[in-house]
C-alpha positions in Angstrom: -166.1 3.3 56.3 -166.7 5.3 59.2 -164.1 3.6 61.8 -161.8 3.6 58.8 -162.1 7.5 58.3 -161.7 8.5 61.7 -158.6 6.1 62.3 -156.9 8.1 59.3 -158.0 11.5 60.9 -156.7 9.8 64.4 -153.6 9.2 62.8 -153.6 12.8 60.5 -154.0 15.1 64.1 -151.7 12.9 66.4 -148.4 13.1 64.1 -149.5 16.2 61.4 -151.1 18.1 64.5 -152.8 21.7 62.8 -150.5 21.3 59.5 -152.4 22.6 57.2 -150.5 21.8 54.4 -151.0 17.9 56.0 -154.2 17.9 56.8 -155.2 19.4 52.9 -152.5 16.4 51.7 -154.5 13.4 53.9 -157.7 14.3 52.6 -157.2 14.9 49.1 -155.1 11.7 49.3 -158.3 10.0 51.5 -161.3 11.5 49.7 -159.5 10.3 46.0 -159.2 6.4 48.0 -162.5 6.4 49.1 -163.7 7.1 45.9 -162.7 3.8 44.3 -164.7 2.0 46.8 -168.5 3.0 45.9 -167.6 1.8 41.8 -166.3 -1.7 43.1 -168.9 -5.0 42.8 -168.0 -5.7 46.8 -170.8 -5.2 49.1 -168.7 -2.3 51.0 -169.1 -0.1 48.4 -170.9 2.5 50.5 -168.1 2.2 52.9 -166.4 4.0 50.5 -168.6 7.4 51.0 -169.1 7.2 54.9 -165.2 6.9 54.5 -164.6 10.4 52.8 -167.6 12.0 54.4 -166.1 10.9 58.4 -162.2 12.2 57.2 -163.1 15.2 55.7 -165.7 16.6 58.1 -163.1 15.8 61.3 -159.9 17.3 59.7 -162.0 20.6 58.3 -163.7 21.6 61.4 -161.9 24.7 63.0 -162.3 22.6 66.3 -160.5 19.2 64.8 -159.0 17.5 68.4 -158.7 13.8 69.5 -161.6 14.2 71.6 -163.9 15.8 68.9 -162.8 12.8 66.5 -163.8 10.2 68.8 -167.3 12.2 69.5 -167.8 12.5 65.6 -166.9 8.8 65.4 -169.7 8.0 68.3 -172.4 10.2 66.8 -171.8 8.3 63.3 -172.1 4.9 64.9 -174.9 5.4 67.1 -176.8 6.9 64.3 -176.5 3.8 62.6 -177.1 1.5 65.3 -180.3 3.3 65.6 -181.3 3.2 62.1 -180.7 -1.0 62.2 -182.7 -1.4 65.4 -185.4 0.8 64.2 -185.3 -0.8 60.2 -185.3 -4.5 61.9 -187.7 -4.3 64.8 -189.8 -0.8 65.0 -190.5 -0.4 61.0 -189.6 -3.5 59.4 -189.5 -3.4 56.0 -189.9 -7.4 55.1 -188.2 -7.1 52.0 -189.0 -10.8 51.3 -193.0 -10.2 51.9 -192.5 -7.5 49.1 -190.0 -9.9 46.8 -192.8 -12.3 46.4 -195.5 -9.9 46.3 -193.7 -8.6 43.4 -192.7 -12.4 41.9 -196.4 -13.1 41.7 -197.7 -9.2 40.5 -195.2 -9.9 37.5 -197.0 -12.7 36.4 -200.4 -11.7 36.7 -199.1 -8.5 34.4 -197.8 -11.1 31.8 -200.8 -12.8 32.3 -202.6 -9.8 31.0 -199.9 -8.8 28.5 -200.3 -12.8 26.5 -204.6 -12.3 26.9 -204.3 -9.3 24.9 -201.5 -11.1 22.0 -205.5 -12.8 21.0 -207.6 -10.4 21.4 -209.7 -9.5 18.3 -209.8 -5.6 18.3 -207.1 -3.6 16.1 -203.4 -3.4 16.6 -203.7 0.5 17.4 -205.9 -0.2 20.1 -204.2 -2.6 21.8 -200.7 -0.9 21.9 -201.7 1.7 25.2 -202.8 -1.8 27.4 -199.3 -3.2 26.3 -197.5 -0.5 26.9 -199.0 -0.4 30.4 -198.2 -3.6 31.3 -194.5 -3.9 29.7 -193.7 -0.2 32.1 -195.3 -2.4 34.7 -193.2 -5.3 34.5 -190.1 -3.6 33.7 -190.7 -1.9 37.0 -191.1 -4.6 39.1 -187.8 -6.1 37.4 -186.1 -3.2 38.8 -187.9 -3.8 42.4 -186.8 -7.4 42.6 -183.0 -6.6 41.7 -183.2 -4.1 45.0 -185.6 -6.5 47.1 -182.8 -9.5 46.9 -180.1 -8.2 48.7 -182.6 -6.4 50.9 -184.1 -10.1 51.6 -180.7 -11.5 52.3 -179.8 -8.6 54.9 -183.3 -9.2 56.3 -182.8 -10.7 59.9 -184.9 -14.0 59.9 -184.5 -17.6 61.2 -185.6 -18.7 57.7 -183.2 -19.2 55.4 -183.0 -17.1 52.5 -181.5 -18.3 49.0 -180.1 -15.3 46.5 -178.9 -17.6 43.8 -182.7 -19.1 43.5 -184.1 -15.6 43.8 -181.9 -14.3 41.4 -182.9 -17.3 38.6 -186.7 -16.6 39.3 -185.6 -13.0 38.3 -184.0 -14.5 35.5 -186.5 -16.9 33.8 -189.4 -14.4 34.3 -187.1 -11.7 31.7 -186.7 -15.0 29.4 -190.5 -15.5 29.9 -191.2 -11.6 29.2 -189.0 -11.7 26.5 -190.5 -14.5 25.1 -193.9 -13.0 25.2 -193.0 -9.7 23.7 -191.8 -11.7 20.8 -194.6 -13.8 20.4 -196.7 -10.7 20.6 -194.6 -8.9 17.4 -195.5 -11.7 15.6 -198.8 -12.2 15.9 -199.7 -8.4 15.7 -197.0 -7.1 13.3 -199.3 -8.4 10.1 -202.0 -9.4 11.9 -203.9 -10.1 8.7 -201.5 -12.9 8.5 -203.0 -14.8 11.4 -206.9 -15.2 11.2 -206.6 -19.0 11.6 -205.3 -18.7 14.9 -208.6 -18.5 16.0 -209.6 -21.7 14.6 -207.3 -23.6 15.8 -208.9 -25.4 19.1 -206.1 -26.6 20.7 -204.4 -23.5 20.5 -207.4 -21.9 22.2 -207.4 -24.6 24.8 -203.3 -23.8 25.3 -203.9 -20.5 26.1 -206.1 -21.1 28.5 -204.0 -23.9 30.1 -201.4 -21.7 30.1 -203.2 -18.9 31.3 -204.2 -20.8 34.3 -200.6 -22.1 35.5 -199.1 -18.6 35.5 -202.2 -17.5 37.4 -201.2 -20.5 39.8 -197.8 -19.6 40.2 -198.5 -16.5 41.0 -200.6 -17.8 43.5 -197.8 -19.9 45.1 -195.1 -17.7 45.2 -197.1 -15.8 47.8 -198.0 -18.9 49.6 -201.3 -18.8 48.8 -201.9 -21.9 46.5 -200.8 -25.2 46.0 -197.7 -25.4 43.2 -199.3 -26.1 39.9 -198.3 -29.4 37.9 -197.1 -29.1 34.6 -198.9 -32.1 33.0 -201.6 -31.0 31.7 -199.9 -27.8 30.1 -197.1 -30.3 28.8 -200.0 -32.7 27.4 -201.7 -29.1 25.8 -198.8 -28.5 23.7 -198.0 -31.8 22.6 -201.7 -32.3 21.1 -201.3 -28.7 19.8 -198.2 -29.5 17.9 -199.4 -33.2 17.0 -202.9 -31.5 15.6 -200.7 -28.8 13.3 -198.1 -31.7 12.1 -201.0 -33.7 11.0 -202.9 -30.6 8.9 -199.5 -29.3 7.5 -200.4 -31.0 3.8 -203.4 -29.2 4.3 -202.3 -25.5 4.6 -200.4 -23.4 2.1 -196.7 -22.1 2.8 -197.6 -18.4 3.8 -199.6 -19.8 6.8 -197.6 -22.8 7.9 -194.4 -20.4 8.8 -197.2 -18.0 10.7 -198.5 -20.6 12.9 -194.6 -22.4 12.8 -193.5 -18.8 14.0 -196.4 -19.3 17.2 -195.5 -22.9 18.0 -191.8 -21.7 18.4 -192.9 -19.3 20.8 -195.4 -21.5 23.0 -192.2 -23.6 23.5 -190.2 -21.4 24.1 -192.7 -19.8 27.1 -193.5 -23.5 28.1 -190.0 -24.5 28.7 -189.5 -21.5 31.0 -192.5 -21.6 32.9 -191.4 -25.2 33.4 -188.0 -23.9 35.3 -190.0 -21.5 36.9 -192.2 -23.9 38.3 -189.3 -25.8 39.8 -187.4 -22.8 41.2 -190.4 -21.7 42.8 -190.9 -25.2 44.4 -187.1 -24.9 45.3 -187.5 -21.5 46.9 -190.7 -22.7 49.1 -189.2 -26.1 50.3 -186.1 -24.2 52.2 
C-alpha cells in the first residue's frame, strides 16, 4: 500500500508538477481506489489505507518534491520493518501459545456451563453463572478468529495448519450450541425433569463426559495425553440401551423429556468425537 501510494504521487509531481487542479484530481481519484481495498476478503485489505494515507500526505504537504516523496516513502517502510523485527524477535506475541491457551480455556468454561445444566438449585439462581460463562466463551470465539491468522503469520519452523484451526473453531460453536440447547431444555420446565436424577447411567455420562472435555483441554495445550473415546462411546450406548429397555415403563410426558436429553448427548458426543480427532490432527503436524 505504501510503495503503491508513493509510486502514484511519483508519477502525480513528475508529469502534474504543482497543478493543483491535478494534484486535488489524483487524490480524490486515489483516496476513492484505495477505499475499495480495506472491504475486499484478500489479505491486503490494509494495503488499501496505507495506500490513501502515503498519497494524500505527499501530494498535500506545501513542500511536495521528488526528494520528500522518496523520504516519506523510507520513513513509512522503515517504520514497518521495525515494528516486524520488534513483533517477531524483541516482543513476540506467540499467537499460537495464546490460540491453544484459548482452545483449552473454552472447554473448561463449557465444562462448567454443562455441570450447572444438573445442578439441583432453582432456575433463577443459576442464570448469573450461565451467563458468565456463555460472555466467556463467546469471547474467546472472538479471540481464536483473530489468533488464526496471527498463528499463520507467526514466523516458526513448525508448521501451522488454518484449515484444522479453523474446524476446531468450528466444532467447539456446534459443541456450545449444542450445550445451550440441552441446557433450555432441561431448565425451561424443570419440573419436567426430576427423573434425570435417577437415572444412573446418565449420571455416570456426565461424568465421563465431563472428564474427556477436561482431557482435551488438557491436550490442546500439550499437557496431557489425547483422551480415547471408548469409554464415553460405551457410556452412551448403555445409557441409550438402559432408557430403550424402561420405555414400557414410563408414561408419554416423560419419555419425550428424557428423548429430548438423549438427542442432545449425541449430538455433543458426536462433536467431541471430531474434536478429538482434529485435535490429534493438529498435534501430529
Amino acid at each position: 500500500g505504501t510503495i503503491l501510494g508513493a509510486i502514484i504521487a511519483f508519477l502525480t509531481l513528475f508529469f502534474a508538477k504543482h497543478n493543483p487542479y491535478a494534484i486535488a484530481a489524483v487524490i480524490f481519484c486515489g483516496v476513492w481506489w484505495f477505499s475499495y481495498i480495506p472491504n475486499s476478503k484478500s489479505s491486503i485489505k490494509s494495503a488499501g489505507i496505507l495506500g490513501a494515507i502515503t498519497i494524500t500526505t505527499i501530494l498535500i504537504t506545501q513542500e511536495s518534491t521528488m526528494q520528500y516523496a522518496a523520504m516519506r516513502v523510507i520513513e513509512i517502510l522503515l517504520g514497518i520493518v521495525i515494528a516486524l523485527f520488534v513483533s517477531k524477535v524483541v516482543f513476540p506475541i506467540h499467537a499460537r501459545s495464546h490460540l491453544l491457551n484459548t482452545y483449552a480455556n473454552t472447554f473448561r468454561d463449557m465444562v462448567g456451563l454443562y455441570e450447572i445444566m444438573y445442578d439441583d438449585c432453582k432456575v433463577r439462581d443459576k442464570l448469573p453463572r450461565v451467563q458468565k460463562f456463555e460472555e466467556n466463551i463467546v469471547n474467546n470465539f472472538s479471540e481464536i478468529q483473530t489468533l488464526i491468522p496471527n498463528s499463520k503469520n507467526e514466523m516458526s519452523r513448525i508448521p501451522f495448519n488454518k484449515a484444522i484451526a479453523e474446524s476446531i473453531l468450528t466444532y467447539q460453536r456446534r459443541l456450545f450450541r449444542s450445550m445451550i440447547f440441552m441446557y433450555q431444555a432441561i431448565n425451561k420446565e424443570p419440573e419436567k425433569f426430576p427423573m434425570l436424577k435417577n437415572i444412573v447411567l446418565l449420571t455416570h455420562f456426565n461424568e465421563e463426559l465431563v472428564n474427556i472435555v477436561k482431557r482435551l483441554a488438557d491436550s490442546i495445550e500439550a499437557k496431557g495425553v489425547l483422551p480415547s473415546m471408548d469409554s464415553l462411546n460405551l457410556s452412551l450406548v448403555n445409557l441409550e440401551k438402559s432408557i430403550w429397555e424402561q420405555r414400557q415403563s414410563r408414561s408419554m410426558d416423560i419419555l419425550i423429556n428424557i428423548d429430548t436429553v438423549l438427542f442432545c448427548t449425541k449430538h455433543i458426543v458426536d462433536e467431541i468425537s471430531v474434536l478429538q480427532m482434529l485435535i490429534g490432527t493438529y498435534r501430529s503436524l
